[in-house]
N, C-alpha and C positions, 0 to 999 in steps of 0.2 A: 832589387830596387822597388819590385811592385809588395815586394812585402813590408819595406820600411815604408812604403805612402799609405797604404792598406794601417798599418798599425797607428802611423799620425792621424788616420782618420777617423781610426776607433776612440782614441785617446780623444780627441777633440771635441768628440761625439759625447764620450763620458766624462769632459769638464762642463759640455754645456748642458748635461742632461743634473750632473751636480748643482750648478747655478742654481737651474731651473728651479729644481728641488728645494733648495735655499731660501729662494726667494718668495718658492709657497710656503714656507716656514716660518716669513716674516708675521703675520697675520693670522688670524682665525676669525671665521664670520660666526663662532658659536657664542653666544650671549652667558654662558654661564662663566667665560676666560675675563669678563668686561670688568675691569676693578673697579671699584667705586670709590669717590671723593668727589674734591673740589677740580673740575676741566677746567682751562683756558682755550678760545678760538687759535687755532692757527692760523690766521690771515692769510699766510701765504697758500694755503693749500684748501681754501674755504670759498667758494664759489655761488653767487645768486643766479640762475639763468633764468628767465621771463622771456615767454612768446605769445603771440596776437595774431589774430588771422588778419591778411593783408586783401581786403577787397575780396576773400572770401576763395584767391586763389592759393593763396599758400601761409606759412604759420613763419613769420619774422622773429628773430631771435635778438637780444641782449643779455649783456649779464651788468651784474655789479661787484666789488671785490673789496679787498680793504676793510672785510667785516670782521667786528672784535664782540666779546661777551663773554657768555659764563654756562656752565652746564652741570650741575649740581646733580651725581650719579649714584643712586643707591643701588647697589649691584644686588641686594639681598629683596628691596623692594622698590623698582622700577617705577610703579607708579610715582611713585615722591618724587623723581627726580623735579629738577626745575632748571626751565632753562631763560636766557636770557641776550638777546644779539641786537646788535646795533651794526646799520647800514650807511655809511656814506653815499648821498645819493648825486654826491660831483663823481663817483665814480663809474657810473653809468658807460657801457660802451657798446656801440653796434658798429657794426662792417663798411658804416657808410660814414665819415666823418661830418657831412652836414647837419643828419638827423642826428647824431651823438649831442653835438654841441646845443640843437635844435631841443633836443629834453631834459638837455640842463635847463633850459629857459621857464618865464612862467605861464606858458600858452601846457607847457605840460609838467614837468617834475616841482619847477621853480625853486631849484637848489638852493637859490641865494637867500630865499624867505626861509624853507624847511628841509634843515641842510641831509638831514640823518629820517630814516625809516628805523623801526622799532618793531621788535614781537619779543614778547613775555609772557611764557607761558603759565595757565591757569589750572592746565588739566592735564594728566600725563594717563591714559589707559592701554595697557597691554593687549593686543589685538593677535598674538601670535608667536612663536617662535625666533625671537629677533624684531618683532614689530610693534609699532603701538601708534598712534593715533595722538596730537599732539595738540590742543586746545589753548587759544592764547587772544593776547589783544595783540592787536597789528595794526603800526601808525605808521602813518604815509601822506604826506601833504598835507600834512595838521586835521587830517581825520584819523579816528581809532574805532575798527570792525572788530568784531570776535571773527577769527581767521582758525580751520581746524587742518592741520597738517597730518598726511599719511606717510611715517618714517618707517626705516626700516636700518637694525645694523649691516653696515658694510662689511666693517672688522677690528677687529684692537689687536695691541701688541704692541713691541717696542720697535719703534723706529731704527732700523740699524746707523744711519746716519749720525743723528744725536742723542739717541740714545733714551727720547723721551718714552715715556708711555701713554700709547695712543691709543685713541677712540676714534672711528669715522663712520657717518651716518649718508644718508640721504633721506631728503623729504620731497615730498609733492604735495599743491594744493591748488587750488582756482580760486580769484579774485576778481569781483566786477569794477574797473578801474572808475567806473562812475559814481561809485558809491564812495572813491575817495575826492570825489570833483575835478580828477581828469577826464575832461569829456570831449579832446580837440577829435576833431573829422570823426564822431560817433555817427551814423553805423557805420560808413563806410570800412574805418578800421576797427576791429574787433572791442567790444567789452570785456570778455573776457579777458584774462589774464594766467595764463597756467607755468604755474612757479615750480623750479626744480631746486632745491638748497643741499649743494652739497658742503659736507660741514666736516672739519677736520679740526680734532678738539686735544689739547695737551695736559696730563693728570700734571695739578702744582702738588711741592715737594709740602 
C-alpha cells in the first residue's frame, strides 16, 4: 500500500514538475525570438496603473483598461518601431467607489469633456538587452507633454490558448499631473504621477 502512494506521489510530482516546464515554454524574454510586424493591443490583458502620494503617507493606486492601439515592431531594427495607444479615461478605477466616480468628474479627469488619453510615440532608443527608452506625445485632459517612457521586454511567444503570437512589454514613467491642469488638493495630494503600462500586444495575420 505504502509503495502504491509513494509511486502516485512520484507520478504527480512529475506531471506537475512537466506543467511546470510547459508553461516556462510558453514564452521567452529574449528579444532576438520577438517577430516583427504589424501588433494589435490586447485589451484584455493590457493594464495602465498610476499612483500618487497620499498626504505624503503612503502611495494611492488606480488603473485604467480597455486600452486599444498599435505597435509597429521591427524585429531586425528596434529603433523604428512606432507605437501608438489610446486610453479611455471613464475607465478609471480605484478601491474606493466615491473617488472612482469622483475622477470621472471635472474637478479631475472630466471624462465627459476629454473622454480618451493618448501617447504616440516619436522616439524609440535601445537602452539594453530587451530595453529601450520610449519618447512620445502624451495627451491627457486636452493638454499634450512630451512623456519619455522606460520599457523593457517581458516576453513573446504564442499564446497557447489562441493561438496568437504575442509580444508583452512593460513601461514606467513619472508625470507632473499639473502640467496637465489637474491641480484638485495640490500639494496635499501628490504632483507626481508614476505610471506602470503593462502592455500585451497581438502580431495581425
Amino acid at each position: 500500500m505504502k509503495k502504491m502512494i509513494l509511486a502516485a506521489a512520484i507520478s504527480a510530482l512529475v506531471t506537475c514538475a512537466a506543467a511546470q516546464q510547459a508553461s516556462a515554454q510558453v514564452s521567452t524574454p529574449d528579444p532576438a525570438a520577438v517577430k516583427g510586424g504589424a501588433y494589435k493591443v490586447d485589451p484584455l490583458h493590457t493594464q495602465v496603473i498610476f499612483s500618487i502620494s497620499h498626504l505624503g503617507f503612503t502611495d494611492f493606486y488606480g488603473s485604467f483598461s480597455g486600452v486599444t492601439g498599435s505597435l509597429k515592431l521591427d524585429a531586425a531594427a528596434p529603433d523604428s518601431s512606432k507605437l501608438a495607444v489610446t486610453i479611455p479615461v471613464q475607465s478609471v478605477l480605484t478601491t474606493v467607489p466615491q473617488l472612482t466616480e469622483e475622477l470621472k468628474g471635472e474637478r479631475w479627469f472630466d471624462a465627459a469633456t476629454f473622454p480618451t488619453a493618448t501617447f504616440t510615440s516619436t522616439r524609440v532608443v535601445r537602452t539594453g538587452h530587451g530595453t529601450a527608452t520610449i519618447a512620445g506625445d502624451f495627451t491627457l485632459h486636452g493638454v499634450t507633454k512630451s512623456v519619455t517612457l522606460s520599457a523593457r521586454l517581458v516576453g513573446s511567444g504564442v499564446n497557447p490558448l489562441d493561438k496568437a503570437t504575442t509580444a508583452g512589454f512593460e513601461a514606467t514613467g513619472t508625470i507632473k499631473r499639473s502640467d496637465f491642469g489637474i491641480k484638485q488638493y495640490l500639494p496635499l495630494l501628490g504632483d507626481d504621477v508614476h505610471l506602470t503600462i503593462v502592455g500585451s500586444f497581438e502580431l495581425q495575420p
